[in-house]
N, C-alpha and C positions, 0 to 999 in steps of 0.2 A: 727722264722724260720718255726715251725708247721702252723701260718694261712698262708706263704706265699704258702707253699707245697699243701693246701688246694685249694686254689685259682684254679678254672676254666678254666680258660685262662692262665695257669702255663706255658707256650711253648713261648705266646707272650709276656708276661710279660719277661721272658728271652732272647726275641728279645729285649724289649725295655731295659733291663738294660743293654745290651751290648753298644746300642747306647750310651747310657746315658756315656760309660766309655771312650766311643771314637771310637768303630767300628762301622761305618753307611752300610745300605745296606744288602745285602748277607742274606736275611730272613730265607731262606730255609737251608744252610751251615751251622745259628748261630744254628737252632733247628735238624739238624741232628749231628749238632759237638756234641751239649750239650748234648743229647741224645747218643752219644758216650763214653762220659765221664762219664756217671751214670752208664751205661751198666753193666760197670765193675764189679758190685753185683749180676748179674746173672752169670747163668753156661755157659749160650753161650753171651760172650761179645761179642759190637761190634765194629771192628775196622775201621781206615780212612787213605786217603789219600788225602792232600787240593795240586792239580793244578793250578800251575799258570806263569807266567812269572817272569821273575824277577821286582821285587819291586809293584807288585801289593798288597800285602799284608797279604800273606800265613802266614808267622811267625807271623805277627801279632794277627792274628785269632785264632792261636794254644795259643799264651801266653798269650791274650784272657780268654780262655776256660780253657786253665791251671790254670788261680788267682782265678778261682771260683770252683778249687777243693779242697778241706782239704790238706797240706802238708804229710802226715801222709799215703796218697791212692795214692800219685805222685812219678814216678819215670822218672826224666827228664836226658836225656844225650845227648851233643852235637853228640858226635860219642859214638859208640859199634864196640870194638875190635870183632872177630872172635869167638874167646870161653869168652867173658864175661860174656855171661847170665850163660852157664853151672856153674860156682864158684858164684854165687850167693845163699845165703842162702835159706834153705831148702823152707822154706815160706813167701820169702820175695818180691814174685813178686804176691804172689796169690793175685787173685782180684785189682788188681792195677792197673790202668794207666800210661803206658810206653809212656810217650813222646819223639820222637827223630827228631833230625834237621831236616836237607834234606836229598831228600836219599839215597844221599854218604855219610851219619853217619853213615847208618846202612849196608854201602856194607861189606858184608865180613857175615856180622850175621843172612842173610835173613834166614839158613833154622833154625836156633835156633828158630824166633822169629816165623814162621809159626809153627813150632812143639808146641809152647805157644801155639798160637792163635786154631790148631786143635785136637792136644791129649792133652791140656792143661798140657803137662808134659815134662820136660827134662829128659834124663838120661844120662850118661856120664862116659865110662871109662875108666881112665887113669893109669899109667903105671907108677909105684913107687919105689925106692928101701928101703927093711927094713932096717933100719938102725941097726937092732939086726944082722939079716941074711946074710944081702950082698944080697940078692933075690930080682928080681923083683917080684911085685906084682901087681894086676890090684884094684887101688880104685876106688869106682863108686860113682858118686856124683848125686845129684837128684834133681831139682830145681819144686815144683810144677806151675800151671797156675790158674785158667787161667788170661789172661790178654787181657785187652782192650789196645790196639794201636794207635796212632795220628803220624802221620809224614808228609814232605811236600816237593815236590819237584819242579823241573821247567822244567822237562823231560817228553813230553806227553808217550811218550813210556816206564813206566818202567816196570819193573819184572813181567811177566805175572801172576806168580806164587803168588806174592803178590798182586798183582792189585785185583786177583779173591779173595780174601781174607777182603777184604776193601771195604768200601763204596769210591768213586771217588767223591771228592766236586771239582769241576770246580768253578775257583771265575770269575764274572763278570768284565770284561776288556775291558767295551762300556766307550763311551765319556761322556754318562750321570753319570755313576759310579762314572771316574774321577772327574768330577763336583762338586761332592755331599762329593766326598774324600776334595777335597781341600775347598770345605767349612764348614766341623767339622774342618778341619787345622783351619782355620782361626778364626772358632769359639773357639776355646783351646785357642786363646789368650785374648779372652776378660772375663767379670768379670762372665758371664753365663757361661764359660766352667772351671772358676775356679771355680765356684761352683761345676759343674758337677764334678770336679776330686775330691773334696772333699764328695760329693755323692758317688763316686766310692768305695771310701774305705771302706763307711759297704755293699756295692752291693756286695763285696766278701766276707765280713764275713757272712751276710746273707744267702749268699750261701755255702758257706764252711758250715756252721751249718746247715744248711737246707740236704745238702748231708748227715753230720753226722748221720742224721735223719734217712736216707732213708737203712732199713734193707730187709737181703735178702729174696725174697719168693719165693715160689711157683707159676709161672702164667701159668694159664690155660686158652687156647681158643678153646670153643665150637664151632666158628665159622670156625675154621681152614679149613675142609676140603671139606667147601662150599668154597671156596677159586680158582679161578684159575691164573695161571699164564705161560707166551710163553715154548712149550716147543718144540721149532724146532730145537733148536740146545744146546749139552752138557752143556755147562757153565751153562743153565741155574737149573743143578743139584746144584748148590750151591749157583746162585741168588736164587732161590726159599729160600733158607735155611737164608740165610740175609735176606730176607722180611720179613719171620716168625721172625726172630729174631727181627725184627726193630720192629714191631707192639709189642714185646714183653716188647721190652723196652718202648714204648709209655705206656702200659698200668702199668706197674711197676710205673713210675712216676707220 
């Protein structure tokens, strides 16, 4: 796991293992998801949203990226109730990656999950009776962050509010894509793709151990503020802040 982390060309090499497991294509998606999912160890993780139609291949890409994280830094949920996150224990979302389905799993929990993603902190208070007293009483519950995000949906219009929050992966839904999709299909069934699925399985231990690896630091860029980026219109007050952040996570890895 240490010489793979070492490795140069550490980005394509995690292009090419994904193929290897069965997603073809999507170069730039595989190395912004992955780069997603590591994130999570710094202080400003960074979060996603994969776009696409239905059955292009969005879920797949996420569970994908999910088998090559450590089970132990994954918190996967089809749906999230409304106040789920708040009852979550004290430290059990910090530094994690929150996978969730489409994103009517998470309707009801957008502003918990933005409150993660920008004060890195829930707080929460609810309205109790003592059981000694007969008195209501207000308990406060406290979920720390922060937390890195993955979700996917098939609605080009979703939540403004979350959208500015996320990197936006657009999958490719040309006829050459298709092509290439239905010829790893075709290739999974012959004796080369059962090999690969058997390759697959230390391509995630590999990395699961390889992440275990990867501790939190400090990154600093000199370059930062020779740096420019559009600044004609608002939004770009917090692309600018995801850019710094993505370079941050490049160099972390």
């Amino acid at each position: 796991a240490l010489e793979f982390l070492k490795q140069p060309d550490l980005l394509d090499k995690v292009v090419e293992h994904l193929d290897t497991m069965g997603y073809i294509g999507e170069e730039i998606n595989k190395k912004i998801g992955y780069l997603i999912t590591i994130s999570r160890k710094l202080n400003n993780p960074l979060s996603g949203v994969v776009i696409s139609r239905s059955g292009a291949g969005k879920s797949k890409l996420m569970d994908y990226l999910y088998e090559l994280v450590p089970e132990e830094d994954v918190v996967h949920y089809t749906r999230l109730t409304p106040q789920a996150l708040y009852y979550q224990g004290e430290r059990s979302l910090k530094h994690k990656l929150l996978i969730a389905g489409e994103d009517e799993g998470i309707f009801g929990s957008d502003y918990a999950i933005r409150e993660l993603i920008s004060k890195k902190k829930l707080r929460l208070g609810s309205p109790m009776k003592d059981p000694l007293s007969g008195r209501m009483r207000t308990v406060e519950y406290e979920v720390e962050g922060p937390i890195s995000l993955l979700f996917s949906t098939s609605q080009p219009a979703i939540n403004y509010e979350n959208a500015n929050r996320c990197f936006i992966l657009s999958l490719d839904e040309s006829r050459e894509q298709t092509e290439n999709i239905h010829y790893s299909q075709q290739l999974g069934k012959t004796l080369e793709g059962f090999k690969n699925r058997m390759e697959a399985e230390d391509i995630k231990r590999l990395h699961q151990n390889a992440q275990r690896l990867l501790k939190k630091v400090f990154v600093v860029n000199p370059y930062a503020t020779q740096l420019s980026f559009p600044s004609h219109w608002i939004e770009t007050r917090r692309e600018n802040e995801k850019y710094l952040s993505l370079i941050e996570a490049i160099a972390f890895l």
